[in-house]
VEXGUVO-804557 format. One line per 5 residues: number of its first residue (from 0); their letters; for each residue z, y, x of N, C-alpha, C. Coordinates in steps of 0.2 Angstrom, whole numbers, plus 5000, padded with zeros to 4 digits. Atoms other than C-alpha are relative to their C-alpha. Example, Ala and Ser with C-alpha at 12.3 -4.5 7.8 and 13.67 -1.06 7.14 Angstrom:
2
0	as	5000/4994/5004/5039/4978/5062/5000/5006/5004 | 4999/4994/4996/5036/4995/5068/5003/5005/4996
This chain:
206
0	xxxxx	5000/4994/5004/5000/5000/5000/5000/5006/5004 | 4999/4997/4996/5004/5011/5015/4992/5001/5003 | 5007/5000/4997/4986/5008/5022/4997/5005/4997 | 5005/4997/5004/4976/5012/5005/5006/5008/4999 | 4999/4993/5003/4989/5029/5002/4996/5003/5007
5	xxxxx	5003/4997/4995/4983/5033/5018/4991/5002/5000 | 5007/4998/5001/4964/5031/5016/4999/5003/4993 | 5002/4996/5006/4967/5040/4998/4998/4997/4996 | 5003/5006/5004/4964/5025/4989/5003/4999/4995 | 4997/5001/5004/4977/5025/4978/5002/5005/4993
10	xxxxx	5001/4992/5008/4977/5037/4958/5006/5002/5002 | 4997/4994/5000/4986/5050/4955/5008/4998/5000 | 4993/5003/4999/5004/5042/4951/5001/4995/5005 | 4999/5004/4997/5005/5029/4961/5002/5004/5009 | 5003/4997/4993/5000/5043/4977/5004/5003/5000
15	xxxxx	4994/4996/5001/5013/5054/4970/5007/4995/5001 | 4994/5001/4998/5027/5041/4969/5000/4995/5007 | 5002/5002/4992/5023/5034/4987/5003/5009/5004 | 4997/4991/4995/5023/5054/4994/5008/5001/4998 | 4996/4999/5000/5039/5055/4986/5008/4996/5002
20	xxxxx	4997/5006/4998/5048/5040/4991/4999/5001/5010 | 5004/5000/4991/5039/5043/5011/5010/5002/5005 | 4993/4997/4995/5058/5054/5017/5006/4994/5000 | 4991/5005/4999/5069/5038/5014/4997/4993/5002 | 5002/5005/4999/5057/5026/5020/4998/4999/5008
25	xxxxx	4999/5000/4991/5059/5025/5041/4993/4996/5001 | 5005/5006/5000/5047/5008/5040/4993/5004/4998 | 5005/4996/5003/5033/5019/5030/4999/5005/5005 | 5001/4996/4996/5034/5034/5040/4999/4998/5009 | 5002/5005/4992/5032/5023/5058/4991/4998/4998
30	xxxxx	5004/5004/5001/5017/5015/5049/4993/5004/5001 | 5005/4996/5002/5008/5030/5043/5001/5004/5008 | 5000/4994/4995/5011/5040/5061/4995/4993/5005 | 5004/5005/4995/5003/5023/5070/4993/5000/4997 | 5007/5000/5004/4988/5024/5057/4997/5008/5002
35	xxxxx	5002/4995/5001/4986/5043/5061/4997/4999/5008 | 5003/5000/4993/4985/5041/5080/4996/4996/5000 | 5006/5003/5002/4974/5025/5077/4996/5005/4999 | 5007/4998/5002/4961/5035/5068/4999/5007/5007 | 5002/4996/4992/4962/5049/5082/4999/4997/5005
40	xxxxx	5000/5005/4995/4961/5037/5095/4991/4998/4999 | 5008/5002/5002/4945/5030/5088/4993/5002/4999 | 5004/4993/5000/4937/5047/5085/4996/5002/5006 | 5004/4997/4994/4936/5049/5102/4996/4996/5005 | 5002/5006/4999/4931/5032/5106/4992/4999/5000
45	xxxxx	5007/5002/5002/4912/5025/5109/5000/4992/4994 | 4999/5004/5004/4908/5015/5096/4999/4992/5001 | 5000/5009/4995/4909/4994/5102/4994/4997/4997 | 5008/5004/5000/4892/4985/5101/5008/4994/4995 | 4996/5005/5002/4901/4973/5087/4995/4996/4995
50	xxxxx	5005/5004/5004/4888/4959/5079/5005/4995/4995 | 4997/5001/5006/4892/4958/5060/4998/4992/4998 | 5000/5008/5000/4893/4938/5056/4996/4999/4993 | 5005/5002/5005/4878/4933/5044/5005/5001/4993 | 4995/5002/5006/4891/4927/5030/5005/5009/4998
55	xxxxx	4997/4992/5003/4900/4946/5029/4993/5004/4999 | 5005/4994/5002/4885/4955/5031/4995/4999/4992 | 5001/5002/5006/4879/4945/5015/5003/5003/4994 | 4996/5000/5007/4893/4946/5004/5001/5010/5000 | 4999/4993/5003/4895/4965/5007/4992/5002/4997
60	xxxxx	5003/4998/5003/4877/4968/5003/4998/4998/4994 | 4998/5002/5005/4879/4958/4987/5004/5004/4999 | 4996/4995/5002/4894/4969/4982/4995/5009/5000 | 5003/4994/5002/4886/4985/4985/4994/5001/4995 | 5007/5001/5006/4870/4979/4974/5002/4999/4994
65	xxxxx	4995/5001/5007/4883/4974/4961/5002/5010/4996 | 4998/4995/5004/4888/4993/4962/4994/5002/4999 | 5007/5001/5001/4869/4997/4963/5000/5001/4993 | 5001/5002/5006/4869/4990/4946/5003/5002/4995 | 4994/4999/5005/4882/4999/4937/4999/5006/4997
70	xxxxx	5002/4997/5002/4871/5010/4931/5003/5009/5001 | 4996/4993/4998/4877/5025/4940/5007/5001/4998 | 4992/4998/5000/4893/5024/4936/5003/4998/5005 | 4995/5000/4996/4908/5028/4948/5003/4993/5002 | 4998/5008/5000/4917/5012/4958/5004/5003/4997
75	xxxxx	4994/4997/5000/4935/5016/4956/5002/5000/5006 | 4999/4998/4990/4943/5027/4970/5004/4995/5003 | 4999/5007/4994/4952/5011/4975/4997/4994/5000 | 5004/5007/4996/4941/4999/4976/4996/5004/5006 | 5003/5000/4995/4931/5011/4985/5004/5001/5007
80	xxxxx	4994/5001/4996/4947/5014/4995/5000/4996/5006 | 4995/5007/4997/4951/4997/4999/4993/4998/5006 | 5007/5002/4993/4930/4996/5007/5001/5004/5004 | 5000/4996/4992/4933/5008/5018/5004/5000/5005 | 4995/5003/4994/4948/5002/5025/4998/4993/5002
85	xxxxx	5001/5002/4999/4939/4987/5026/4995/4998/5004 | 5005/4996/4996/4923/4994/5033/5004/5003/5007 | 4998/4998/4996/4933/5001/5046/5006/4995/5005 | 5000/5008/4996/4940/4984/5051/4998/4997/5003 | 5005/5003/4999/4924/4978/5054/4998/5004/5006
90	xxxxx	5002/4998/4998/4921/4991/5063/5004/5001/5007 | 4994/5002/4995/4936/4989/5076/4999/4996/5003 | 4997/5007/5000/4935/4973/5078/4997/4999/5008 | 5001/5002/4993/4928/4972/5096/5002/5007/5004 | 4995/4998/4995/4941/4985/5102/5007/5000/4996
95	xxxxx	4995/5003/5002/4955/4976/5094/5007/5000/5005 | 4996/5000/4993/4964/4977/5111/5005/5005/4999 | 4998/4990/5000/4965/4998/5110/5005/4998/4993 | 4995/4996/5006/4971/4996/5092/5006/4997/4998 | 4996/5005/5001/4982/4982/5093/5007/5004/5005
100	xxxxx	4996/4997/4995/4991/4993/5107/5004/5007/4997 | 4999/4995/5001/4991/5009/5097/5003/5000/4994 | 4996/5002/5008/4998/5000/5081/5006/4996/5003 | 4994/5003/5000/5012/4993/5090/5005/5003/5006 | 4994/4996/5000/5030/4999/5092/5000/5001/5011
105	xxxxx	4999/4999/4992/5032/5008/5111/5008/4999/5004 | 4993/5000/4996/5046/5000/5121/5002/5002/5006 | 5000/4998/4994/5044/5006/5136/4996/5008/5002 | 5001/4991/4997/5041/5023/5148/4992/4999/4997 | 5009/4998/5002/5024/5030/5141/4998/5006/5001
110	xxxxx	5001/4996/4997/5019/5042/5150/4994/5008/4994 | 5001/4995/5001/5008/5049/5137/5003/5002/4991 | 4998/4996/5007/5018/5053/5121/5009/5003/5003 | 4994/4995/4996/5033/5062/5133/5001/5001/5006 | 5001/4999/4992/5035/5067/5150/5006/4995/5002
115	xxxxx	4996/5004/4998/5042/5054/5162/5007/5004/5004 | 4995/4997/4995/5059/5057/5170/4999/5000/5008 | 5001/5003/4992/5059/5061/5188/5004/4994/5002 | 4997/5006/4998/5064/5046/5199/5009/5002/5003 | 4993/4997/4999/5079/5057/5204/5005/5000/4998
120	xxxxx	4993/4998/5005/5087/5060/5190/5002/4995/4995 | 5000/5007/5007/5084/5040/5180/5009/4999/5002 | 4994/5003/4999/5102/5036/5191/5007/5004/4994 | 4996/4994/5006/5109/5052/5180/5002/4998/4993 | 4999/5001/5008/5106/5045/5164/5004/4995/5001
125	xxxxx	4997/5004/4999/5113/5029/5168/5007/5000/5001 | 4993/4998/5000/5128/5037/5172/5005/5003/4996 | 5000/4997/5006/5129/5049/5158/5002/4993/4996 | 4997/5002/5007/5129/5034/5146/5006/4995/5001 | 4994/5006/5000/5142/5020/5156/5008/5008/5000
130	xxxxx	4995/4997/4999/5154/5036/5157/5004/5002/4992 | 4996/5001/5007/5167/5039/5144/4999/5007/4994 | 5002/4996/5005/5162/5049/5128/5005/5003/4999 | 4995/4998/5003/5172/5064/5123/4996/5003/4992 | 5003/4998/5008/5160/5065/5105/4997/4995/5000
135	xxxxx	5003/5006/5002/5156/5050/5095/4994/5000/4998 | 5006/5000/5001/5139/5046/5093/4994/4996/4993 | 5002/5004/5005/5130/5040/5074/4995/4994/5002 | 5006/5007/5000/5124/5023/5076/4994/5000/4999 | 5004/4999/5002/5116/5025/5063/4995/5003/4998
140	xxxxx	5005/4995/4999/5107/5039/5067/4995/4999/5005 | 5005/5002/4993/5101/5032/5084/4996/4996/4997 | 5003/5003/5003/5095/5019/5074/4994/5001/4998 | 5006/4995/5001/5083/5030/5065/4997/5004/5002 | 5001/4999/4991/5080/5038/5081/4994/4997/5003
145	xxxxx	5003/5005/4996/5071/5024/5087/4995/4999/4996 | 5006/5002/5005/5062/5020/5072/4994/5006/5000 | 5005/4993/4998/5056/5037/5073/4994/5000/5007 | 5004/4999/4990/5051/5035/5092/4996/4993/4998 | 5003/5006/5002/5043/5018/5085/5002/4995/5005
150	xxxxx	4997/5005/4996/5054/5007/5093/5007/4998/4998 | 4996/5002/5005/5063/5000/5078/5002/4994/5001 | 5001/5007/4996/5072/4984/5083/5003/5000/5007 | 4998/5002/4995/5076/4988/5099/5006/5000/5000 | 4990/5001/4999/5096/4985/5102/5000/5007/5005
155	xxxxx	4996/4995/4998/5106/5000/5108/5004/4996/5004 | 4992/5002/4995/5116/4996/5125/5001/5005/5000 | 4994/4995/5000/5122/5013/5125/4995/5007/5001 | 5005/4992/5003/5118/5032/5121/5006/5005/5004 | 4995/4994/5000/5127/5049/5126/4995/5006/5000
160	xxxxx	5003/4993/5002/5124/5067/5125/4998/5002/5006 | 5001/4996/4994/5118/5078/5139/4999/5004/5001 | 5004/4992/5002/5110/5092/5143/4993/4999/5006 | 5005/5002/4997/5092/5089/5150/4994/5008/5000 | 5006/4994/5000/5080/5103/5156/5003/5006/4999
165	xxxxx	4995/4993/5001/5095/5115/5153/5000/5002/4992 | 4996/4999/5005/5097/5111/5135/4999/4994/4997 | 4997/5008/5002/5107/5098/5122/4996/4995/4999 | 5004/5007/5001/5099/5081/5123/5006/4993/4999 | 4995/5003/5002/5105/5065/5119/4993/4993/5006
170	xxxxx	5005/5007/4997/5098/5047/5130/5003/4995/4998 | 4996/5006/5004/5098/5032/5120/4994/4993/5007 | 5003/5003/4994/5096/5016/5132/4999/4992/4996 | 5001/5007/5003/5087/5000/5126/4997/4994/5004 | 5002/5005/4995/5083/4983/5134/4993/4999/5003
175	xxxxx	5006/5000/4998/5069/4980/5143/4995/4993/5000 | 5000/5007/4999/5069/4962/5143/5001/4997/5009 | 4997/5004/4992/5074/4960/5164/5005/5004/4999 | 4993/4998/4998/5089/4961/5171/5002/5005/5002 | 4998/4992/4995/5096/4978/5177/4996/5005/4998
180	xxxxx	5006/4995/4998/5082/4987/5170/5001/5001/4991 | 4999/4999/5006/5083/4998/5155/4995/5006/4998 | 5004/4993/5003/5071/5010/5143/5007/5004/5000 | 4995/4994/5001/5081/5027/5143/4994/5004/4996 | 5003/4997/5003/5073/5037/5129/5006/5008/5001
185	xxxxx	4998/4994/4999/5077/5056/5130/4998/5004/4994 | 5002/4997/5006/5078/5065/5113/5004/5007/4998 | 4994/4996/5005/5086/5081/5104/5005/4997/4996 | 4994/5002/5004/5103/5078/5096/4999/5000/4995 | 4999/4999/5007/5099/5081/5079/4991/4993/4999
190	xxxxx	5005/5005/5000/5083/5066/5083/5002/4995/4993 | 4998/5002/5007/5082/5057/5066/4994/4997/4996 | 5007/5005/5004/5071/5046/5053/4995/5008/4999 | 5004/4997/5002/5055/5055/5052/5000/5006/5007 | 4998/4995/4997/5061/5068/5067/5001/4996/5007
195	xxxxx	4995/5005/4994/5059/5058/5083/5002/5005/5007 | 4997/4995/4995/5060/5074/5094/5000/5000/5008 | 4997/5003/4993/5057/5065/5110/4997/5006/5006 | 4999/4995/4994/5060/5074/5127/4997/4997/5005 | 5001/5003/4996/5057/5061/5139/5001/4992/5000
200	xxxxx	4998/5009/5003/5056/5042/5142/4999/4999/5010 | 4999/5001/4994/5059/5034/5158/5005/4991/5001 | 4998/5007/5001/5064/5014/5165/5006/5003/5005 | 4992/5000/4995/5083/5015/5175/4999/4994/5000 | 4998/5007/4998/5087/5001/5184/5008/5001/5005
205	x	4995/5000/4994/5106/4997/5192/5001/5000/5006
């Protein structure tokens, strides 16, 4: 449903109670920001020599002949919706690599949706977060934090506050999957569902 609100495919209520529902849904709001860079990504992309398979290029030209035949009447905006999301599957499909990489959650340093931290200062964060907190930190806001930064799922070993670049920040630190070795995301304090706010990202290790 998130797909077709996004290609515009879906009527008039249905498009309103989705828009309206969009600020308490973290999962939705990750889904449509990974569909927005896709389709930018893509734009600026050459388009992949992709050889459509006798049996598809069939059946859609049957269906279009069907509409053909409807005597000039309109499809409905979603079915024609749902071809366009469909046609542009098709049309992916021999750089499935690129789009499988831009639809899925960023766990680590990426250089290009924040600046990295220098190599100076990773020991800093690190120290910042094993050191004793004098202000409690919402879990449940780093949570949403992360979702935001599409990196929902990742486990919190430890966050604190700081001040980065010479103002308040906060570094939430998540596993990497090896030993000693951690994502540090660097965000504004008030970081939040829908609000990822990020500053910087960077790998520590002990």
């Amino acid at each position: 449903m998130i797909a077709e609100f996004h290609a515009g495919a879906l009527d008039d209520a249905l498009n309103a109670h989705v828009q309206a529902h969009l600020p308490e849904d973290p999962d939705a709001q990750e889904l449509l920001a990974a569909l927005d860079e896709t389709v930018d990504a893509l734009r600026t992309m050459e388009p992949p020599a992709v050889a459509v398979p006798d049996q598809v290029r069939a059946a859609s030209e049957t269906t279009l002949a069907g509409f053909r035949r409807g005597a000039g009447s309109a499809a409905p905006r979603r079915v024609v919706g749902l071809l366009l999301v469909a046609a542009a599957v098709l049309a992916v499909l021999g750089a499935g690599a690129l789009v499988a990489e831009l639809m899925s959650p960023r766990r680590s340093a990426d250089p290009h949706s924040a600046q990295l931290v220098p190599a100076a200062d990773t020991s800093a964060l690190l120290a910042a977060v094993r050191a004793p907190q004098s202000e409690a930190i919402d879990a449940n806001r780093l949570a949403r934090c992360l979702i935001a930064n599409r990196m929902g799922g990742a486990g919190v070993i430890g966050a604190a506050y700081i001040v980065y670049g010479g103002r308040p920040a906060q570094v939430i630190l998540t596993p990497t999957g090896r030993p000693g070795e951690f994502n540090a995301l660097v965000t504004t304090r008030d970081c939040d569902a829908g609000k990822p706010d990020t500053i910087a990202r960077a790998v520590v290790t002990e």
